[in-house]
PyMOL Python script that loads the backbone (N, CA, C, O; Angstrom):
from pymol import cmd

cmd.read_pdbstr("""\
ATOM      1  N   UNK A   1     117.969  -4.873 -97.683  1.00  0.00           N
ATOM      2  CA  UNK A   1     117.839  -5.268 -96.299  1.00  0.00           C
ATOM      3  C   UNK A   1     116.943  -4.295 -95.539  1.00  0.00           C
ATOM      4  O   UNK A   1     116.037  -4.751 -94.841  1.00  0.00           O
ATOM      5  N   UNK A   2     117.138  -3.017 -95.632  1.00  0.00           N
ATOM      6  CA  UNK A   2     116.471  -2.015 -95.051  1.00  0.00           C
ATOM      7  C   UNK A   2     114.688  -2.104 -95.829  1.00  0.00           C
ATOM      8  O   UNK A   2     113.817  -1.375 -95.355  1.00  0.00           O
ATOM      9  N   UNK A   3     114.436  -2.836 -96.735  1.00  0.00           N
ATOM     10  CA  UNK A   3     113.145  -2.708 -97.594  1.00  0.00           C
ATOM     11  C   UNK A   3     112.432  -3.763 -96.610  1.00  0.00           C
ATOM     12  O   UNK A   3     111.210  -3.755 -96.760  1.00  0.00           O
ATOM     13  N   UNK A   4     112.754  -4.388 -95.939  1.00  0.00           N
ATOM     14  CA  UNK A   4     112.019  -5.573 -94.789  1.00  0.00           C
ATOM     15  C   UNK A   4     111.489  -4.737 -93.974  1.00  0.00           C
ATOM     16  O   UNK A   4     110.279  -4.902 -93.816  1.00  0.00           O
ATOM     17  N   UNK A   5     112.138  -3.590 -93.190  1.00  0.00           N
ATOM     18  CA  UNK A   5     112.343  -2.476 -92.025  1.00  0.00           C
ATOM     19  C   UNK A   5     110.836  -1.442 -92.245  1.00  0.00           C
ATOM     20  O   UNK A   5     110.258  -1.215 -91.182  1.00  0.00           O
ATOM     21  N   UNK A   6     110.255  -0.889 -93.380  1.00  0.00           N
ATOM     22  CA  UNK A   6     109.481  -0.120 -93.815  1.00  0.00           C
ATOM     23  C   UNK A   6     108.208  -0.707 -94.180  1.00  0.00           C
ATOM     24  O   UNK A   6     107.887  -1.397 -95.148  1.00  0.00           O
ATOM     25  N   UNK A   7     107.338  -0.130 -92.845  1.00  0.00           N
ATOM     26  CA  UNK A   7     106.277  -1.320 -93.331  1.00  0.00           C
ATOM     27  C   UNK A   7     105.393  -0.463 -94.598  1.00  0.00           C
ATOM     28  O   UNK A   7     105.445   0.751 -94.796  1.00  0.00           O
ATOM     29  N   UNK A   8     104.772  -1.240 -95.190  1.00  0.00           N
ATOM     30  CA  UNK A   8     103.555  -1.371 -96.462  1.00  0.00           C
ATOM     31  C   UNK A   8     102.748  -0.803 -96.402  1.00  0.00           C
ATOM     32  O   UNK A   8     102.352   0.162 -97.056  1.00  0.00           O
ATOM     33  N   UNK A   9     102.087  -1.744 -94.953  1.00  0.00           N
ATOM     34  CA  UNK A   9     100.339  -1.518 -95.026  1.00  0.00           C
ATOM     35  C   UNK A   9     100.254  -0.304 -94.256  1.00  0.00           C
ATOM     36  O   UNK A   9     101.062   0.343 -93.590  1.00  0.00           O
ATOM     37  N   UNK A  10      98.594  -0.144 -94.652  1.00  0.00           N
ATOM     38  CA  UNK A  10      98.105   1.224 -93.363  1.00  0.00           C
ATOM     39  C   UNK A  10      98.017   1.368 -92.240  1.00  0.00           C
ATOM     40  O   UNK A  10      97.997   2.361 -91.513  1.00  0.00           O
ATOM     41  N   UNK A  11      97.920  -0.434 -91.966  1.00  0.00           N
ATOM     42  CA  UNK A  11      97.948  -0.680 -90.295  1.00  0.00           C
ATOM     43  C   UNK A  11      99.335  -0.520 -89.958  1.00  0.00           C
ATOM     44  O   UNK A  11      99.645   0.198 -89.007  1.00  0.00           O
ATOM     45  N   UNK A  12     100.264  -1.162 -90.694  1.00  0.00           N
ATOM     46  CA  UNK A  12     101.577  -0.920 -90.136  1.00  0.00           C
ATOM     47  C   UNK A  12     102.139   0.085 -89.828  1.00  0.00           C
ATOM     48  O   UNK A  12     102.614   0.346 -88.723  1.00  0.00           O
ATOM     49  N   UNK A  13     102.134   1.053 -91.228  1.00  0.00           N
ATOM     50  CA  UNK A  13     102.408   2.793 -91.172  1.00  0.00           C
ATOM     51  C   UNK A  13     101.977   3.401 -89.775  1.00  0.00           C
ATOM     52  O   UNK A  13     102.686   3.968 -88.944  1.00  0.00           O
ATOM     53  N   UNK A  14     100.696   3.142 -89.744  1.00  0.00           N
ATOM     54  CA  UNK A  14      99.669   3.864 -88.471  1.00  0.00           C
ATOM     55  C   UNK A  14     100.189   2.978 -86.936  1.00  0.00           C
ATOM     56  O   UNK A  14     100.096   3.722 -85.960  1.00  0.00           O
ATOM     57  N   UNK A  15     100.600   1.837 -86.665  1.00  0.00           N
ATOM     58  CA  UNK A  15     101.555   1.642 -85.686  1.00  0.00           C
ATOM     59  C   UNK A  15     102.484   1.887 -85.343  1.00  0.00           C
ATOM     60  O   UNK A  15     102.639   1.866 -84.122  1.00  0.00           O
ATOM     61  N   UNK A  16     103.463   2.202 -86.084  1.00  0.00           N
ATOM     62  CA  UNK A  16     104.663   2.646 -86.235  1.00  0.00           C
ATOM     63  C   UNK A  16     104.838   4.144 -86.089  1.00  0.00           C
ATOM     64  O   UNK A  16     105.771   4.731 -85.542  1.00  0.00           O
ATOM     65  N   UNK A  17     103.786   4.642 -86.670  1.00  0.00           N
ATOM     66  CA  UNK A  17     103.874   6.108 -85.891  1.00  0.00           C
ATOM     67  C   UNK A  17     103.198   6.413 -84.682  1.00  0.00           C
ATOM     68  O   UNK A  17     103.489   7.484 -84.150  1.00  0.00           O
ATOM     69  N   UNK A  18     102.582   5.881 -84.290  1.00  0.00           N
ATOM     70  CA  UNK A  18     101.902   5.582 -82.784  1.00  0.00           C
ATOM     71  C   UNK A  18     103.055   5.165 -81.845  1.00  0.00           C
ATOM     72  O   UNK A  18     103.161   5.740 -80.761  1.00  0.00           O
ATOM     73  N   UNK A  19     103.861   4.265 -82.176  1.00  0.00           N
ATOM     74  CA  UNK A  19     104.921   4.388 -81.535  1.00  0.00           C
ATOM     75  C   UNK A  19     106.260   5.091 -81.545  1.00  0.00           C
ATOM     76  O   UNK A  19     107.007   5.007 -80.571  1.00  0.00           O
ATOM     77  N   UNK A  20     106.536   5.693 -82.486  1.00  0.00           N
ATOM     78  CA  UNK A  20     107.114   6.602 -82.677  1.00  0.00           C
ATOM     79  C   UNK A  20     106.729   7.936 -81.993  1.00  0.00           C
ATOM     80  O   UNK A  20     107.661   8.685 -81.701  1.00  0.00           O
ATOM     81  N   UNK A  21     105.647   8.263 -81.745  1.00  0.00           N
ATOM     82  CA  UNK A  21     105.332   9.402 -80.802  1.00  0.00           C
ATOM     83  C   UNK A  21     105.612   9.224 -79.728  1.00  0.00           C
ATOM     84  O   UNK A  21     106.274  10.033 -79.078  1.00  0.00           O
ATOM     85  N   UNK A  22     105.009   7.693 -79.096  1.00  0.00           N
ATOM     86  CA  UNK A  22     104.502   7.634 -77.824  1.00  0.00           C
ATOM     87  C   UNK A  22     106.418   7.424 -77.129  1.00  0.00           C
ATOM     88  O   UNK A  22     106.771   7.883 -76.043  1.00  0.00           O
ATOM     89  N   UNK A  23     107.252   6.729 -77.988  1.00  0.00           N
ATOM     90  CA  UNK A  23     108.612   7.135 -77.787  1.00  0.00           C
ATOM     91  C   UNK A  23     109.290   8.433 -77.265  1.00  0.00           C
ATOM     92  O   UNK A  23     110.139   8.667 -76.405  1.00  0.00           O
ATOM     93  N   UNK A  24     108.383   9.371 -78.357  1.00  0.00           N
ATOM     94  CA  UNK A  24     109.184  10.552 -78.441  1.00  0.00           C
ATOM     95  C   UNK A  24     108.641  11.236 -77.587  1.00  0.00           C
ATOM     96  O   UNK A  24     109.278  12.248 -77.293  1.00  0.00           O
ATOM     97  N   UNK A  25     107.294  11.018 -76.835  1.00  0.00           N
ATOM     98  CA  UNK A  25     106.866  11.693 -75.532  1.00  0.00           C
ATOM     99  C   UNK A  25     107.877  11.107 -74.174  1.00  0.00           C
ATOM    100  O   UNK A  25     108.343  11.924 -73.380  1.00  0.00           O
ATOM    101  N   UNK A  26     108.082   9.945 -74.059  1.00  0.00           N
ATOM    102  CA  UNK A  26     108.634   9.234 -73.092  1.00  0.00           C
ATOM    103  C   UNK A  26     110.449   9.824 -73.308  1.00  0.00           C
ATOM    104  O   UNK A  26     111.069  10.242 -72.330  1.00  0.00           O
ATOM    105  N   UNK A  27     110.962   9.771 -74.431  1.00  0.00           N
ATOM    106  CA  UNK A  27     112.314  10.349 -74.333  1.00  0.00           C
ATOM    107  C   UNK A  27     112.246  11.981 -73.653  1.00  0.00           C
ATOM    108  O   UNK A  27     112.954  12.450 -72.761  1.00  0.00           O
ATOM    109  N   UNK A  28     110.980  12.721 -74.527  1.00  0.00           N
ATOM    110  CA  UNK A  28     111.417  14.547 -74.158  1.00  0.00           C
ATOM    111  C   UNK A  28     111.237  14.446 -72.736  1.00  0.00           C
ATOM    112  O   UNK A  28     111.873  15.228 -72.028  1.00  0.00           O
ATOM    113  N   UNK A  29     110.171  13.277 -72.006  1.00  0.00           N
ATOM    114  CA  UNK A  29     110.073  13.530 -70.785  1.00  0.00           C
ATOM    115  C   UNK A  29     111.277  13.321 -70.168  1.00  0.00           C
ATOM    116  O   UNK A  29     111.797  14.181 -69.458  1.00  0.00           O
ATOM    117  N   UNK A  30     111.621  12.559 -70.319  1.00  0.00           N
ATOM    118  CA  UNK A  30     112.604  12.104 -69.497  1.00  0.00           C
ATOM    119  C   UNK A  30     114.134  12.952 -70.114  1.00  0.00           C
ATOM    120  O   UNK A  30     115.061  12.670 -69.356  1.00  0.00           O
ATOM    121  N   UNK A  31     114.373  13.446 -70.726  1.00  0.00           N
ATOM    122  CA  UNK A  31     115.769  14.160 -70.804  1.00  0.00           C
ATOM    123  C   UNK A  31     115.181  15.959 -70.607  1.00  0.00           C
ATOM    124  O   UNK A  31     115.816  16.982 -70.864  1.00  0.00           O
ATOM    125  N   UNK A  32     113.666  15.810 -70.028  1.00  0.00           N
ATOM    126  CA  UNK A  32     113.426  16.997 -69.206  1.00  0.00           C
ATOM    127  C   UNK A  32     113.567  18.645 -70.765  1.00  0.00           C
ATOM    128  O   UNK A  32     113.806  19.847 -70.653  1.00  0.00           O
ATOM    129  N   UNK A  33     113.272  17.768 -71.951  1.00  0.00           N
ATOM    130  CA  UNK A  33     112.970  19.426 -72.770  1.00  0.00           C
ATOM    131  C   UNK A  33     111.797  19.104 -73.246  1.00  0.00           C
ATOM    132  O   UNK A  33     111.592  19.478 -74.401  1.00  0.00           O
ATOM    133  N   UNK A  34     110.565  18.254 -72.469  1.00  0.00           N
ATOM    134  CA  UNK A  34     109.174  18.349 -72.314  1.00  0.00           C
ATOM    135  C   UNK A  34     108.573  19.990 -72.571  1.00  0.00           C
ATOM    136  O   UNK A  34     107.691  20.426 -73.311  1.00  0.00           O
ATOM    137  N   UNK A  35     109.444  20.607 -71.651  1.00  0.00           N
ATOM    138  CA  UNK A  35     109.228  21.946 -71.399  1.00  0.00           C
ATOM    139  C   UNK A  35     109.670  22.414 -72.294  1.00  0.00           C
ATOM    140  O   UNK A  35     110.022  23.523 -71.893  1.00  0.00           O
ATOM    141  N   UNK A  36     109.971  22.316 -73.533  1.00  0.00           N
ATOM    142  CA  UNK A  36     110.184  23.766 -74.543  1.00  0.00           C
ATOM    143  C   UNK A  36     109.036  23.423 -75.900  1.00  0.00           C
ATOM    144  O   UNK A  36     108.815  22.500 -76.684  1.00  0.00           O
ATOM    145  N   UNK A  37     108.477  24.856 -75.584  1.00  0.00           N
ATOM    146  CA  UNK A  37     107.356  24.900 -76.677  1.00  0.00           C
ATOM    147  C   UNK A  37     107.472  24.200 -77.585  1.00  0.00           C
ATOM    148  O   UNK A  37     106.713  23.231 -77.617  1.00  0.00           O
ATOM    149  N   UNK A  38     108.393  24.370 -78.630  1.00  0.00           N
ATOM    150  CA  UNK A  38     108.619  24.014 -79.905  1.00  0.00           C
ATOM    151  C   UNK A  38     108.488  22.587 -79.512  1.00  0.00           C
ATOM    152  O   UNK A  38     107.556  22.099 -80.152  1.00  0.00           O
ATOM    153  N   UNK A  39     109.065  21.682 -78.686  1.00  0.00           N
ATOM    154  CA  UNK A  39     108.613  19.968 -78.881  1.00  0.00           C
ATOM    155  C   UNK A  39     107.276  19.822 -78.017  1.00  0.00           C
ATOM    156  O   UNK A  39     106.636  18.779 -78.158  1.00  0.00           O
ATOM    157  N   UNK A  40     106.979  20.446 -77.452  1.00  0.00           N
ATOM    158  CA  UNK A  40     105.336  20.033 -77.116  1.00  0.00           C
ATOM    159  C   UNK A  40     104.654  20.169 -78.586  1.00  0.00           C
ATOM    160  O   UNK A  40     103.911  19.254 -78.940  1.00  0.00           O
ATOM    161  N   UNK A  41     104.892  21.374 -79.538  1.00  0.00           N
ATOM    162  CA  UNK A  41     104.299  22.003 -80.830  1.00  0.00           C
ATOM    163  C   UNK A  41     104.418  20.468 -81.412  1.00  0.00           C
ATOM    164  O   UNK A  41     103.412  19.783 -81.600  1.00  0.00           O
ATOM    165  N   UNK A  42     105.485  20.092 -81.625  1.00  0.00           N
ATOM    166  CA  UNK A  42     106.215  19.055 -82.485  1.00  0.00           C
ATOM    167  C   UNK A  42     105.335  17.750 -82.285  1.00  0.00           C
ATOM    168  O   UNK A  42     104.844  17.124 -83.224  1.00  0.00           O
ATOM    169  N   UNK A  43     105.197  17.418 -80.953  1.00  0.00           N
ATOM    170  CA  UNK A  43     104.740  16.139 -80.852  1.00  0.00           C
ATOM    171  C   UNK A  43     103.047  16.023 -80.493  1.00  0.00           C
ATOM    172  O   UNK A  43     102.573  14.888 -80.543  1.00  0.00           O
ATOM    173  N   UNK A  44     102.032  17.287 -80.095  1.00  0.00           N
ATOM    174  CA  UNK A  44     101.184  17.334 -79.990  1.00  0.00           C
ATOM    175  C   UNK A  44     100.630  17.548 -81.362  1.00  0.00           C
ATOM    176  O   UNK A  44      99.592  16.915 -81.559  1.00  0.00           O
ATOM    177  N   UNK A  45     101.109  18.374 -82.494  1.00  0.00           N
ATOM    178  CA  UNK A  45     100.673  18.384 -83.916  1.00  0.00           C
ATOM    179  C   UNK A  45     100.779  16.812 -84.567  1.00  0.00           C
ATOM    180  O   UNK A  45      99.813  16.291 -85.126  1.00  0.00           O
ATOM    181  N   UNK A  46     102.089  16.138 -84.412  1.00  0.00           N
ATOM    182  CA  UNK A  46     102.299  14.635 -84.668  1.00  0.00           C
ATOM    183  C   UNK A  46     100.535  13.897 -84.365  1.00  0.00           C
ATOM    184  O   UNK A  46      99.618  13.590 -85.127  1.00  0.00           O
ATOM    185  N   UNK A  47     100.708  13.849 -82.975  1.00  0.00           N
ATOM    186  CA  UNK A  47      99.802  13.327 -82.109  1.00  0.00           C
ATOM    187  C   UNK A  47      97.907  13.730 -82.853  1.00  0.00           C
ATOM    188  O   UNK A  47      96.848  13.222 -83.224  1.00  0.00           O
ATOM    189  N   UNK A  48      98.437  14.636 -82.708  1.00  0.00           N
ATOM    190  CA  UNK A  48      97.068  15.051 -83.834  1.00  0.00           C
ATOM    191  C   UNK A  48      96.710  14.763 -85.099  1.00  0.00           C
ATOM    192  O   UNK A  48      95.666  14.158 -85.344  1.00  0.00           O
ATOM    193  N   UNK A  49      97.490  15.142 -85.965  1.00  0.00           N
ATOM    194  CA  UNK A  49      97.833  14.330 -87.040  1.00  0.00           C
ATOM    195  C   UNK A  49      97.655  12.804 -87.461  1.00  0.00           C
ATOM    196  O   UNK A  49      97.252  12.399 -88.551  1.00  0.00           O
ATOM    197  N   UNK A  50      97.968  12.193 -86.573  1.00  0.00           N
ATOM    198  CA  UNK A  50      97.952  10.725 -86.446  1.00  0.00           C
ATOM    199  C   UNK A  50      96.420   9.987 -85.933  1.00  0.00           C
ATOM    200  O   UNK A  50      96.183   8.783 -85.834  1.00  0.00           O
ATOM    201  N   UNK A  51      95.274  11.434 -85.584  1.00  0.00           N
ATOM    202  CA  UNK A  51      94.492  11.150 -84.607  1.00  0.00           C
ATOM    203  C   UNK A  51      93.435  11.229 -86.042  1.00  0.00           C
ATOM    204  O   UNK A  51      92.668  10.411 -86.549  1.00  0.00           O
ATOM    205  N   UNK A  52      93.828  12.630 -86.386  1.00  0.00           N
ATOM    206  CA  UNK A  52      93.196  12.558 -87.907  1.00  0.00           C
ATOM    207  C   UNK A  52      93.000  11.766 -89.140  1.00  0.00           C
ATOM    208  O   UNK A  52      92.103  11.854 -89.978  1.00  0.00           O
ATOM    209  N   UNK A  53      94.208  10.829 -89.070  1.00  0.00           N
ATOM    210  CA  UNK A  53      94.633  10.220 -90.429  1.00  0.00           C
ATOM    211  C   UNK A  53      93.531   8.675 -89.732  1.00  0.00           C
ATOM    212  O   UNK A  53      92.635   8.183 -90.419  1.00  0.00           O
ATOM    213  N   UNK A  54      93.843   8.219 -88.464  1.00  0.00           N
ATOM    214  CA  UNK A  54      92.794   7.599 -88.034  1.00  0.00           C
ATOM    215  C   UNK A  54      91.398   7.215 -87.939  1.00  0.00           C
ATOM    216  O   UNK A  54      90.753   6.171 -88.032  1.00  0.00           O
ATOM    217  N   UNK A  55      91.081   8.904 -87.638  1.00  0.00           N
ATOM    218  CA  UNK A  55      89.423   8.795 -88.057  1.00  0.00           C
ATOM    219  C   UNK A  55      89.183   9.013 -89.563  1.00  0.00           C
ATOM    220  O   UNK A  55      88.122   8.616 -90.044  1.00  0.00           O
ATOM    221  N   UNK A  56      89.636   9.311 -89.942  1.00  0.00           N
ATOM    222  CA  UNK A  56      89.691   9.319 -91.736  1.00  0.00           C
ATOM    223  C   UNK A  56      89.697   7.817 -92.677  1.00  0.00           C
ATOM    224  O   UNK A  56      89.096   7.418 -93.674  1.00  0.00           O
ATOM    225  N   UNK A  57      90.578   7.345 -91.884  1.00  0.00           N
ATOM    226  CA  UNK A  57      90.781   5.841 -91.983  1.00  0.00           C
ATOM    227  C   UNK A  57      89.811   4.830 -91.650  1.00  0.00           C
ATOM    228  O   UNK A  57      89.732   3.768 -92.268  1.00  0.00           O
ATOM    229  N   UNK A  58      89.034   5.160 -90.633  1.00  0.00           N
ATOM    230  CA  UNK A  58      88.284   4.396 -89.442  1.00  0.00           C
ATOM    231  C   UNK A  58      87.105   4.225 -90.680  1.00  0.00           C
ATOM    232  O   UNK A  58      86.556   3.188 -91.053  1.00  0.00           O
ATOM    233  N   UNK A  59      86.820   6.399 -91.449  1.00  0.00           N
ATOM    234  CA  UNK A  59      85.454   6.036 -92.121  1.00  0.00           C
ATOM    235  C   UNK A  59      85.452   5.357 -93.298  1.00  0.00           C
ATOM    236  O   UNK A  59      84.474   4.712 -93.676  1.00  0.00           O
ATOM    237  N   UNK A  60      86.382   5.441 -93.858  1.00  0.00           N
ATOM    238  CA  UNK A  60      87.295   4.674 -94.922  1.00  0.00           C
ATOM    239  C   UNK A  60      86.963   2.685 -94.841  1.00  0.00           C
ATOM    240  O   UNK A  60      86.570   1.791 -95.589  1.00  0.00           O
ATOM    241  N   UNK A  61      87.225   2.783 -94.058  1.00  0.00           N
ATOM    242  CA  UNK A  61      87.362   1.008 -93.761  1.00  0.00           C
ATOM    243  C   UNK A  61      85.780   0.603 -93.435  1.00  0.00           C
ATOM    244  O   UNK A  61      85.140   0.943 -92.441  1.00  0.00           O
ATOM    245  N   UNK A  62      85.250  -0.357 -94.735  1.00  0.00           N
ATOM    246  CA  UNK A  62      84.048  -0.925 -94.488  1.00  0.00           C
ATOM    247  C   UNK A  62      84.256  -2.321 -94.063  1.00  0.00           C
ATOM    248  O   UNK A  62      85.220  -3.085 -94.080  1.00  0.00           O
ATOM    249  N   UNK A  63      82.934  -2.405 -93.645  1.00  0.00           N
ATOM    250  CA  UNK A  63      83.058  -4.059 -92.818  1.00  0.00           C
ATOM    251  C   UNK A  63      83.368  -4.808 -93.831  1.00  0.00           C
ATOM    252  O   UNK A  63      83.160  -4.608 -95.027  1.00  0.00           O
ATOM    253  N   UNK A  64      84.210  -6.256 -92.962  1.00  0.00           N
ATOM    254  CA  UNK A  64      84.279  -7.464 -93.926  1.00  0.00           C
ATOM    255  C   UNK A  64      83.392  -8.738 -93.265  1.00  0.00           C
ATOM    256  O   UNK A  64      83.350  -9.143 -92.104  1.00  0.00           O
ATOM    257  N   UNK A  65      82.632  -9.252 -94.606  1.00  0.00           N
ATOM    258  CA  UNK A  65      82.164 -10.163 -93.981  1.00  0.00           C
ATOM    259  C   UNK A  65      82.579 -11.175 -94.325  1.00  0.00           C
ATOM    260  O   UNK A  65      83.051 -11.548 -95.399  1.00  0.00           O
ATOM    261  N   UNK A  66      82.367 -11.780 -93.159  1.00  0.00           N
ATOM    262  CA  UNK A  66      83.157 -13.408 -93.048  1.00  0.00           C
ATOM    263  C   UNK A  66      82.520 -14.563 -93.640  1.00  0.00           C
ATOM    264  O   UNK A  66      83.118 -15.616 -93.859  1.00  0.00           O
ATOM    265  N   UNK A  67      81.029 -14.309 -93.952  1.00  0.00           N
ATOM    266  CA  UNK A  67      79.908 -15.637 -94.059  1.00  0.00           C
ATOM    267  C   UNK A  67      80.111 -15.749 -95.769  1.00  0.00           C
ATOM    268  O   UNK A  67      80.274 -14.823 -96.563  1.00  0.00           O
ATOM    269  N   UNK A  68      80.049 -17.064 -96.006  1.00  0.00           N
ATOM    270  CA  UNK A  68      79.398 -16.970 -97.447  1.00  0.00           C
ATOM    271  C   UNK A  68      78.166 -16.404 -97.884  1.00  0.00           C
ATOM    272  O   UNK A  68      77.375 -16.553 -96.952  1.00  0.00           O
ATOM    273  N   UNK A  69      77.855 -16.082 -98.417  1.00  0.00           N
ATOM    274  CA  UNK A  69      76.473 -15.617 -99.403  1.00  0.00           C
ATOM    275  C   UNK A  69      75.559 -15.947 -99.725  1.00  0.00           C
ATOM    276  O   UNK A  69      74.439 -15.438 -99.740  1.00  0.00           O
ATOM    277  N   UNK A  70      76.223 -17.507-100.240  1.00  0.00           N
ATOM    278  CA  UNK A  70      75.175 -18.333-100.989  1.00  0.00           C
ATOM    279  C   UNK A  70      74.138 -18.897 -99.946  1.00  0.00           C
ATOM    280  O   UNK A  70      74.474 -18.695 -98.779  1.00  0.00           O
ATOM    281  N   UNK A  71      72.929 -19.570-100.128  1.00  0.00           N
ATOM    282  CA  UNK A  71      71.697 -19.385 -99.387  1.00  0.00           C
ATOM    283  C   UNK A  71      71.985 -20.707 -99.069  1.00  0.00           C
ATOM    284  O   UNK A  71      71.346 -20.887 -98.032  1.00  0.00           O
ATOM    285  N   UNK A  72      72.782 -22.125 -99.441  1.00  0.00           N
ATOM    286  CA  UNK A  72      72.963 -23.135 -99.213  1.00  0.00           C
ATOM    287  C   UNK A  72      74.065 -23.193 -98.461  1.00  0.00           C
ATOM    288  O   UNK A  72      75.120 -23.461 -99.037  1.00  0.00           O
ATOM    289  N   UNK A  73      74.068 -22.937 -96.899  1.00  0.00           N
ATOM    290  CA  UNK A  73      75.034 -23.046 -95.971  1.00  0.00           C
ATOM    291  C   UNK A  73      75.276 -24.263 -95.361  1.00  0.00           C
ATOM    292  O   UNK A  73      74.244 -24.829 -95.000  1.00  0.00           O
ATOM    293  N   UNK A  74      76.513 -24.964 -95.086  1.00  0.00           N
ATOM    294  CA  UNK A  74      76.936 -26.232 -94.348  1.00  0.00           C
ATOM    295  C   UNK A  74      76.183 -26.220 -93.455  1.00  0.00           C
ATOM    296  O   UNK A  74      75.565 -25.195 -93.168  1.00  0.00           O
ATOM    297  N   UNK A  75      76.023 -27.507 -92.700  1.00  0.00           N
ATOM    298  CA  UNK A  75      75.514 -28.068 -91.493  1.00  0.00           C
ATOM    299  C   UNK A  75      76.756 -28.173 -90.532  1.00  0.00           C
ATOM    300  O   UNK A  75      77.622 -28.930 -90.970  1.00  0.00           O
ATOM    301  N   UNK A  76      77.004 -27.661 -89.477  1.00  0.00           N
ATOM    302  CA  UNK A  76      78.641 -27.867 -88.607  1.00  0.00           C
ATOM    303  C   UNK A  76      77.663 -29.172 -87.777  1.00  0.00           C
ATOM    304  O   UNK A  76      78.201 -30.279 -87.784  1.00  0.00           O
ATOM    305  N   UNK A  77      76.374 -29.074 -87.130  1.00  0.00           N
ATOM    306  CA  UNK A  77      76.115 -29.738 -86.103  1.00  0.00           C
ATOM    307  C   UNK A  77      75.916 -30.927 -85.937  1.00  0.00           C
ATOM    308  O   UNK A  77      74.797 -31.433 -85.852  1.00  0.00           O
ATOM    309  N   UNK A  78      77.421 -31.767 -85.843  1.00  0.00           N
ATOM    310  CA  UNK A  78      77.033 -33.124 -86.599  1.00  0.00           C
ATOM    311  C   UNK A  78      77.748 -33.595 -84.576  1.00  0.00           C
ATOM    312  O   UNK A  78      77.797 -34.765 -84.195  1.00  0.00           O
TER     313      UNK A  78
END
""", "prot")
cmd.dss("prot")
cmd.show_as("cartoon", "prot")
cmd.util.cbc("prot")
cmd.orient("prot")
């Protein structure tokens, strides 16, 4: 049951921790221990981390193309 819960892909992984931060900024703010080093450390390294694995990813991912290939393309303009 819990194997549904854990996503797969890279996009998923990489959302899921995007929100998982952006959570964990909105909770420290608000129960006010924003202010102690160690979770600014915690969630700005996260935050970074996540910023890295991104552009790493970004150069990683080549275009897809959508068109066929072949030199004999349909007519749509009917």
């Amino acid at each position: 049951m819990l194997e549904k819960l854990i996503p797969k892909t890279k996009d998923a992984i990489a959302l899921t921790c995007a929100t998982f931060i952006a959570l964990s900024f909105f909770i420290a703010g608000f129960c006010d221990v924003l202010n102690y080093l160690i979770v600014k450390a915690i969630l700005f390294l996260s935050f970074g981390a996540l910023f890295v694995f991104t552009i790493i990813f970004a150069f990683k991912n080549e275009g897809k193309k959508n068109r066929p290939e072949s030199e004999t393309l349909q007519d749509d303009s009917l």
